[in-house]
ROKELUM-12623 format. One record per residue (C-alpha): residue in one letter; z, x, y. Coordinates in steps of 0.001 Angstrom, whole numbers, padded with zeros to 6 digits, always signed. Each point is the difference from the previous one (the first is absolute). Example, Ala and Ser with C-alpha at 12.3 -4.5 7.8 and 13.67 -1.06 7.14 Angstrom:
ROKELUM-12623
a+007800+012300-004500 s-000660+001370+003440 
end
This chain:
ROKELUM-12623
x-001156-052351-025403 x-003491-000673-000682 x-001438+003202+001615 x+002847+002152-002087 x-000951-001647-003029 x-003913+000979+000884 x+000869+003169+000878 x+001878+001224-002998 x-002960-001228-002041 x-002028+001646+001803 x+001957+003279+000190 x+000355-000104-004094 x-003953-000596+000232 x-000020+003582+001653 x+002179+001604-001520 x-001620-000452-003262 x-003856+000358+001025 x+001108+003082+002146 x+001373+001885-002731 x-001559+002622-001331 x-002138-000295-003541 x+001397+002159-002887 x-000818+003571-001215 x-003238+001197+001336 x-002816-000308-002259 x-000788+003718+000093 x+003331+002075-000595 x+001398-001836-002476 x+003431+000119+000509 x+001123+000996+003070 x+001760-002731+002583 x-002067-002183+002298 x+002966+000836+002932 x+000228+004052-000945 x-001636+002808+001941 x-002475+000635-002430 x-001066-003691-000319 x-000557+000842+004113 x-001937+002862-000436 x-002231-001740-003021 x-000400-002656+002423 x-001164+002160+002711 x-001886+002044-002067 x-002355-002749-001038 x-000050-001008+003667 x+002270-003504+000126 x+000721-001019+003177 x+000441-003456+001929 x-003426-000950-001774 x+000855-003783+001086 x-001391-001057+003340 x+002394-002884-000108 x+003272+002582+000288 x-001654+001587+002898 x-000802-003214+001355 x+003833-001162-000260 x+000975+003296+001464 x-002300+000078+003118 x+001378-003647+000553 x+003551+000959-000821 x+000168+002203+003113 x-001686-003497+002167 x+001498-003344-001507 x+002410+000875-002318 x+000346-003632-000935 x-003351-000496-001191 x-000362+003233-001680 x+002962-001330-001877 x-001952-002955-001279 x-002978+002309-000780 x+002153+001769-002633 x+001289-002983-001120 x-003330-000979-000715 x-001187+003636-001179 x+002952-000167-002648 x-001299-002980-001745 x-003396+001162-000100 x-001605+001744-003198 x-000240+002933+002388 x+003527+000975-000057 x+000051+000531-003664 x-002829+002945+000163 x+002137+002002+001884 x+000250+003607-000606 x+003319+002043+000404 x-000560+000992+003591 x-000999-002886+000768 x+003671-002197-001081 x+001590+002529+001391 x-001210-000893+003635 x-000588-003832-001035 x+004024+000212-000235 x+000276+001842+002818 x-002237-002603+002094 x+002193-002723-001705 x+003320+001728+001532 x-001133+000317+003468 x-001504-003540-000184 x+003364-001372-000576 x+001800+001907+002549 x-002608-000551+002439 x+000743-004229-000748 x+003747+000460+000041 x+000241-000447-003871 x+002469+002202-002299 x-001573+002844-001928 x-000149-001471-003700 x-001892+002542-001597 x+002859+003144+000146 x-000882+001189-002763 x-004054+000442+000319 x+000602+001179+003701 x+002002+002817-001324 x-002695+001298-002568 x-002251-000404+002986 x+001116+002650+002190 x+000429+002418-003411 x-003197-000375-001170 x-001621+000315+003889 x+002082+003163+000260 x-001086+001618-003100 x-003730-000308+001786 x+001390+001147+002611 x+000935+003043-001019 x-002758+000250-002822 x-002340+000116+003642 x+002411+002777+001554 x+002639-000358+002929 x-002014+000193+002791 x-003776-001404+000540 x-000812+001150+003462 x-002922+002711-000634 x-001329-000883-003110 x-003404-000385-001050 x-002260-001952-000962 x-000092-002846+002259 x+000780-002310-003258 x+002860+001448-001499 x+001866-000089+003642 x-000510-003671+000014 x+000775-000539-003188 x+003330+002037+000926 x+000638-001690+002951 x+000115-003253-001670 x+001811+001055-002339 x+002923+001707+002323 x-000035-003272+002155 x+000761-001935-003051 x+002918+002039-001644 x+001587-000337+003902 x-000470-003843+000023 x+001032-000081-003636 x+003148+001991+001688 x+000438-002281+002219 x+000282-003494-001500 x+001881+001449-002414 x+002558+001071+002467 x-000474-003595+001522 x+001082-001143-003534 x+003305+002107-000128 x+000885-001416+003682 x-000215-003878-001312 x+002950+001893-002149 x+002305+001540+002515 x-001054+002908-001823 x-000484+001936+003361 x-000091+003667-000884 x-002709-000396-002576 x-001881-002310+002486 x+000161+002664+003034 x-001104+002669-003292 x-002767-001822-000321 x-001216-000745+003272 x+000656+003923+000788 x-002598+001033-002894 x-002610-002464+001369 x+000044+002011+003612 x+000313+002878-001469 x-002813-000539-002673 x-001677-001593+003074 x+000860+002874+002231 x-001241+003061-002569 x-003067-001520-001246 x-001981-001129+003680 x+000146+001865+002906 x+001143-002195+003401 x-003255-000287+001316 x-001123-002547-002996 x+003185-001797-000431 x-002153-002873+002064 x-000949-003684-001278 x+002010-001293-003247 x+001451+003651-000227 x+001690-000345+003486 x+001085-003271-000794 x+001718+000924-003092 x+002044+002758+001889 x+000939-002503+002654 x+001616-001986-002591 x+001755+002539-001957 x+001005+001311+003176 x+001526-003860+000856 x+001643-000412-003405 x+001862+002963+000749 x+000818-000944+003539 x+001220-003053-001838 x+001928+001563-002947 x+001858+002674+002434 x+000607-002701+002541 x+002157-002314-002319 x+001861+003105-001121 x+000623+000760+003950 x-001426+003077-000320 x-001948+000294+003880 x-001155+003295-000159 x-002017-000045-003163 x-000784-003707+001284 x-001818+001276+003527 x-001915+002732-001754 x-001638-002306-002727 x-000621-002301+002849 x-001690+002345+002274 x-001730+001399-002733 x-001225-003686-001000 x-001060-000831+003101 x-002431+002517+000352 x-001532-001168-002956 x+000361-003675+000815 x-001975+000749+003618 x-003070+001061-002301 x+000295-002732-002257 x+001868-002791+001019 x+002268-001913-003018 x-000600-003177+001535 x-000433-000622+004096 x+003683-000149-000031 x+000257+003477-001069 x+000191+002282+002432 x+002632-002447+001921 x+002182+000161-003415 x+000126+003611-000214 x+000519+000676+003706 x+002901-002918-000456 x+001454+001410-002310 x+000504+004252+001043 x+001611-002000+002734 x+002529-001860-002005 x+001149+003402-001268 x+000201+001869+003500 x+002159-003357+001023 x+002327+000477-003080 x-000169+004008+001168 x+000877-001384+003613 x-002465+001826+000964 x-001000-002463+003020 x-002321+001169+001646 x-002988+000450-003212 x+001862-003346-001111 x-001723-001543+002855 x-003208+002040-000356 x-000547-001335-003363 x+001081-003715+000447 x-002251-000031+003493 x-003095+001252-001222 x+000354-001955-003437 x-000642-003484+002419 x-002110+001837+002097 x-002443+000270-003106 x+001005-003370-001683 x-003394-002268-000411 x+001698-002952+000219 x+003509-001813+000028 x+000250-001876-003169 x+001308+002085-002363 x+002906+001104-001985 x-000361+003775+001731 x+000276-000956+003538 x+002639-002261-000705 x+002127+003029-001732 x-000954+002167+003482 x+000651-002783+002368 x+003423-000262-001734 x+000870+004090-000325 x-001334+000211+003495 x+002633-002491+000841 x+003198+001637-001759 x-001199+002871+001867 x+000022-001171+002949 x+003835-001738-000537 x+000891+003445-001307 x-001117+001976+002500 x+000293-001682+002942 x+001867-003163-000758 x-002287-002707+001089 x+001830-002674-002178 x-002025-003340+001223 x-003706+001635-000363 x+000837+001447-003523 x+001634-003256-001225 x-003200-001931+001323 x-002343+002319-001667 x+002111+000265-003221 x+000082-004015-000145 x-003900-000713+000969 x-000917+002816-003082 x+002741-001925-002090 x-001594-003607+000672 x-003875+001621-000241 x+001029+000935-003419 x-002705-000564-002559 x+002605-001450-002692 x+003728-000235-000739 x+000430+003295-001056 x-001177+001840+002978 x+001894-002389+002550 x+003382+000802-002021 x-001031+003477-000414 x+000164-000008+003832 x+003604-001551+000635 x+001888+002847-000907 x-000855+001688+003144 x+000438-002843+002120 x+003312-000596-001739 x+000748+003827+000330 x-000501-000129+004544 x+001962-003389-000224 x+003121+001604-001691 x-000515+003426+001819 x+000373-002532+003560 x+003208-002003-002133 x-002262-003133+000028 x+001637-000588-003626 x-001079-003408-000206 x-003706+000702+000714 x-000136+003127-002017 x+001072-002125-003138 x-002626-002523+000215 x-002688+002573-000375 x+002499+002059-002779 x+000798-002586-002203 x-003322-001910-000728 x-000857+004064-001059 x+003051+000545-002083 x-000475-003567-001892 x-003144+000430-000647 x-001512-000244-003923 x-002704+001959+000624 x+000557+003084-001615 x-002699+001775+002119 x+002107-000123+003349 x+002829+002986+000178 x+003337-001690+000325 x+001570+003675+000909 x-000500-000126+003882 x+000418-003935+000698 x+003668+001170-002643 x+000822+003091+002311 x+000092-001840+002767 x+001813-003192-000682 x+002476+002152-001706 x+000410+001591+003737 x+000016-003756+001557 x+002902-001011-002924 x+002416+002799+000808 x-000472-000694+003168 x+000957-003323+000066 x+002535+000454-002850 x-001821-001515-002663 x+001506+001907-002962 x-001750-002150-002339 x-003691-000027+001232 x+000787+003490+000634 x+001309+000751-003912 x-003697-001865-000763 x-002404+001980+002378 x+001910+003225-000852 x-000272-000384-004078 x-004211+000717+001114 x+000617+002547+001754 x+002269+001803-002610 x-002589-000327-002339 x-002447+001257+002457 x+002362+002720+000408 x+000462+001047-003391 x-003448+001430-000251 x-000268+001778+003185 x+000646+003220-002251 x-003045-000965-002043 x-002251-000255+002908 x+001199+003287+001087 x-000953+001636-003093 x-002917-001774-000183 x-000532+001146+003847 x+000640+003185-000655 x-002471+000515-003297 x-002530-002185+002638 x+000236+002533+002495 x-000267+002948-001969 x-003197-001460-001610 x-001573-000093+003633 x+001180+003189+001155 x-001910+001093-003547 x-002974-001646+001581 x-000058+001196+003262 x+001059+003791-001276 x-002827+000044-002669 x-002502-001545+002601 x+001117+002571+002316 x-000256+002797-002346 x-003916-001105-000569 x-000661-000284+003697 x+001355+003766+000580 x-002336+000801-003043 x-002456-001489+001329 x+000683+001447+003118 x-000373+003267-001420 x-002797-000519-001930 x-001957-001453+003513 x+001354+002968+001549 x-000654+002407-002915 x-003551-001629+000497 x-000483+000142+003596 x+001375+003662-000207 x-002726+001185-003081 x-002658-002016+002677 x+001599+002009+002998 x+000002+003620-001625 x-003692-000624-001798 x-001445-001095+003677 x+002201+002749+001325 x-001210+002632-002818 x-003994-001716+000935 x+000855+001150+003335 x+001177+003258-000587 x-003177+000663-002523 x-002564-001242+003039 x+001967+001701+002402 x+000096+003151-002109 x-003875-000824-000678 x-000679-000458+003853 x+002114+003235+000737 x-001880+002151-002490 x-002802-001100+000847 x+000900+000393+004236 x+000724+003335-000330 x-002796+001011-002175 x-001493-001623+002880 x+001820+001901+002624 x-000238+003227-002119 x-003775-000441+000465 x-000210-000648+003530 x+002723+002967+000254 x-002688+002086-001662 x-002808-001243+002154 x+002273+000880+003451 x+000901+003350-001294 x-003360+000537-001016 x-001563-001048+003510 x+003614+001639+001772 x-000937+003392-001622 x-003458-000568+000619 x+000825-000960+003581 x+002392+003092-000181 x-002421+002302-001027 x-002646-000917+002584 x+003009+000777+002455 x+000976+003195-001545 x-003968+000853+000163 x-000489-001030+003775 x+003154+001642+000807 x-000646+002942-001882 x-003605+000318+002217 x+001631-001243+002771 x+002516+003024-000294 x-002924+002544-000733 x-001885-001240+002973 x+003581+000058+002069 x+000656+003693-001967 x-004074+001097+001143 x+000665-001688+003668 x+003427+002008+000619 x-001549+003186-001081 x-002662-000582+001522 x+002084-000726+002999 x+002276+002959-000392 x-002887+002554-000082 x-001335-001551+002885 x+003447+000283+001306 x+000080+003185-001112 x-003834+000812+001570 x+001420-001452+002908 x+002999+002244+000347 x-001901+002927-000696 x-002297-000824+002227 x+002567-000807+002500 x+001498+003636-000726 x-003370+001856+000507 x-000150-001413+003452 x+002992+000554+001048 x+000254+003277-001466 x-003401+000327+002049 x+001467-001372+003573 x+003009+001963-000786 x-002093+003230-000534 x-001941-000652+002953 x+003262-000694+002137 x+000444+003162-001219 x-003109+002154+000907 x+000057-002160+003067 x+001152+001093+003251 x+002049-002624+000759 x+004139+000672+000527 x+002555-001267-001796 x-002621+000047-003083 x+003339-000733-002509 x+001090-003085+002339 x-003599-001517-000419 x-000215+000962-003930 x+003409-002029-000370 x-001274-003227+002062 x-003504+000261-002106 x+002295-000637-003332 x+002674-002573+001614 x-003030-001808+001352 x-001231-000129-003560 x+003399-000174-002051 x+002404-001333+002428 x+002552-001030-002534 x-000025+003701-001964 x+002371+001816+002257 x+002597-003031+000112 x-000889-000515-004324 x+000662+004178-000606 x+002822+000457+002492 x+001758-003365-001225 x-000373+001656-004085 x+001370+003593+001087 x+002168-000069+002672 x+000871+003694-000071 x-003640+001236+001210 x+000277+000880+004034 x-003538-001248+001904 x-001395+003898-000129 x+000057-000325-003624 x-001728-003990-000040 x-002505+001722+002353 x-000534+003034-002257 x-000283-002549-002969 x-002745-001931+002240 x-001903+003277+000662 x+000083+000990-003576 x-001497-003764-000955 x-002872+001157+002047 x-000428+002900-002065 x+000994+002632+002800 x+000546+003207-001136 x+003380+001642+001204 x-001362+002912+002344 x-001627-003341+001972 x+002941-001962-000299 x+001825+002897+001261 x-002337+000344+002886 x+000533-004067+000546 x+003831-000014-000369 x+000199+003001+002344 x+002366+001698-003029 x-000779+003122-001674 x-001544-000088-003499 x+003075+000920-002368 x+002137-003010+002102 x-002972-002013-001795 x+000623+001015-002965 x+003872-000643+000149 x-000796-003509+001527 x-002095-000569-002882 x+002458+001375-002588 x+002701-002006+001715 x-002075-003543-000631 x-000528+000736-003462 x+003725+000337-000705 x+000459-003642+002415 x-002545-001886-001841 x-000581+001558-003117 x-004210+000658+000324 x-001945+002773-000634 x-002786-001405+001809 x+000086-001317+004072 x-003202-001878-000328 x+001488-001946-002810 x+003247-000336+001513 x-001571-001748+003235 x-002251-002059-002123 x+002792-002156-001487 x+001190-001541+003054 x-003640-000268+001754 x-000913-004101+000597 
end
């Protein structure tokens, strides 16, 4: 009683030295709590001018305890009362998460609630998004100011759950990630940043795990415990989160990441005094009995969690599951002398429902209509707002699915701004490769087109040194073969005049058979002419090749006559008869075509 006396001194102490002073001194008139108050405020460049708020902040996230004693002291200091507007505003703020931090009751509603108005209206004074912004100073100054509307956010949805009021509280915890979420990128959500998200994230594993709602439950949690691996809530905290995505795979009966979760949450566990690995030990133990029906190891775990209980609320908080495997094996007996101490308890923090359900089930069994009359009045008034919670499930759920869609919608804009980004980067290196390539190419074949020139130049050059050598070699080949031919020609001639001159002396000679010897004097020479002219007119008889012969050697046709041994005029008919054969006026000609 003494400490709750001290404390709601203490908490009227802050209350009044955290609220903010009255209209501003400049702009007369206008409300200390209104946007325009904020942007006066800002304007002349208020801020958490108190080292002593920072102080209690810094040690807030440490020992809350002692920063709780801090403020206490802070508020009854002459300090408190030269607050400025901005600077209330986060003093209640700091007041709000002080209490929750100690377990305490939010008392100041009301101050909490202008809070997270006035931080917003900065908020959005500064713009929605502060990633990008220059300079340097007004993105801290944003920063701070985003990270205090989302705590503001936050406590205050801490303050609706101390009222049941569960939709506003998930509301609220929903607008700190998201303010969280669309004013820091992921990469600097580290430090008091991460740890703020790990416990938003936890609330909410908390709020949708009351309301049985797994699904939403698991996501929060795996989301948190990201978060909580960067910066740890308390060396518990990692364990806790892991403990509980497994509590809502077991009530998914999903078994097998059930057991994932519960295994590697006392893998991790620092040590084995606590309230946490208690609750695992004892989930990890209804498991088991669940799953695979060891009775006698899950009862002995169940009871040695039960009797390490820190105080009388967590051992009876325990029973009911005890009580539950002793009625589910018909030990009726045993299962009501964990039930009852539960169900007659005083304490209006233990939750009568379960140790109710099941003695109901032991009563009926046992025919107990009276105890059974009793157990079952709790359980129709447990009943009668099951279609509350479903409403209240159902407005729950579609708040989330409102989350995830809207965080979904920003990652697929971001998306396509990264890949709107990486594609502008792509085509501009792609376009900086076509313009050097282009460069390059013009630039190659001018290039080429020069060294084209310089071959056809040195081709044609080349070419016409050919043309010249060929064209003397073909004048010196042209001199050479007519050269040749007269000598061929001189030589035939000359071949003629002696033969004509052994045929005429054959002739004036005295020898016999002077035509005989005249023939073998031209075969010897020609031996292919009679084969060449007989084989090209194949109508002349041998007189007439012989008169042909005689005529080549210019014999006039009394002498060939004389030679032939015919008279004159048969001459003349032989020689009229060859030019009809062969066509040719001429017998010296005539021979000379087929001569070697």
């Amino acid at each position: 009683m003494k400490w709750w006396f001290y404390i709601g001194i203490v908490l009227m102490v802050l209350v009044v030295g955290c609220t903010p002073p009255g209209p501003l001194s400049e702009g007369e008139g206008i409300s200390p709590d209104s946007p325009a108050a904020a942007r006066h405020s800002l304007s002349q460049g208020e801020g958490p001018t108190h080292e002593a708020l920072e102080n209690i902040d810094s040690l807030m996230w440490k020992e809350a305890d002692s920063a709780l004693k801090v403020m206490m002291e802070f508020a009854a200091s002459p300090e408190a009362d030269s607050m400025d507007v901005f600077e209330g505003h986060y003093c209640q703020v700091l007041v709000a998460e002080l209490l929750f931090k100690n377990d305490y009751a939010q008392s100041n509603r009301t101050e909490v609630l202008k809070a997270v108005g006035y931080f917003d209206s900065i908020v959005d004074l500064h713009g929605a998004d502060v990633r990008g912004v220059s300079p340097q100073k007004d993105v801290a100054v944003r920063e701070r100011d985003a990270f205090l509307a989302a705590r503001a956010h936050y406590i205050n949805g801490a303050g609706y759950y101390e009222h049941d009021s569960l939709i506003e509280a998930c509301t609220e915890y929903l607008c700190a990630l998201r303010m969280m979420e669309g004013h820091f990128e992921e990469k600097v959500l580290v430090g008091h940043k991460a740890r703020f998200m790990a416990l938003t994230y936890n609330r909410l594993v908390e709020l949708f795990s009351a309301q049985y709602m797994q699904e939403p439950a698991i996501y929060c949690g795996k989301r948190g415990l990201v978060y909580t691996r960067i910066a740890p809530t308390s060396p518990y905290g990692v364990s806790n989160v892991l403990y509980r995505i497994g509590k809502q795979y077991d009530k998914l009966k999903v078994a097998d990441s059930a057991a994932y979760y519960y295994d590697r949450a006392l893998e991790i566990m620092p040590d084995r005094n606590n309230l946490i690995y208690r609750d695992i030990v004892s989930s990890r133990a209804l498991f088991d009995y669940e799953w695979h029906h060891d009775t006698i190891r899950a009862l002995d775990s169940l009871k040695r969690m039960a009797a390490q209980a820190a105080d009388e609320r967590e051992r009876l908080h325990r029973f009911p599951t005890i009580g539950n495997i002793y009625q589910d094996i018909r030990q009726y007996d045993s299962a009501k002398a964990y039930l009852m101490p539960v169900f007659e308890s005083e304490n209006e923090a233990i939750d009568k429902k379960l140790a109710a359900r099941v003695l109901h089930i032991i009563a009926i069994s046992e025919g107990d209509t009276l105890n059974a009359s009793q157990y079952a009045q709790i359980l129709v008034e447990d009943v009668t707002s099951t279609a509350n919670k479903q409403l209240r499930n159902s407005q729950l759920n579609d708040l989330f699915q409102k989350y995830l869609q809207e965080k979904q919608e920003k990652a697929f804009a971001l998306e396509r701004l990264e890949a709107r980004r990486r594609n502008l980067w792509i085509g501009g290196m792609v376009a900086l490769l076509a313009i050097v390539g282009l460069a390059v190419a013009i630039v190659t074949r001018r290039s080429h087109k020069k060294r084209l020139a310089a071959q056809e130049a040195e081709a044609q050059r080349r070419l016409d040194e050919a043309s010249q050598r060929l064209t003397e070699t073909t004048q010196r080949h042209d001199a050479a073969e007519r050269e040749l031919q007269t000598k061929v020609e001189q030589a035939t001639l000359h071949t003629r005049e002696v033969l004509q001159q052994r045929a005429m002396a054959l002739y004036h000679g005295k020898e016999k058979d002077k035509l005989r010897r005249i023939l073998a004097e031209f075969d010897g020479i020609y031996p292919k002419a009679r084969e060449r002219m007989m084989a090209a007119y194949p109508d002349l008889s041998m007189q007439e090749y012989e008169l042909c012969v005689l005529g080549y050697f210019d014999f006039r046709a009394k002498e060939i006559a004389q030679l032939m041994d015919l008279q004159e005029g048969t001459v003349y008919r032989y020689r009229s008869t060859i030019r009809k054969k062969t066509g040719a006026d001429d017998l010296e000609a005539l021979v000379g075509r087929f001569l070697d």
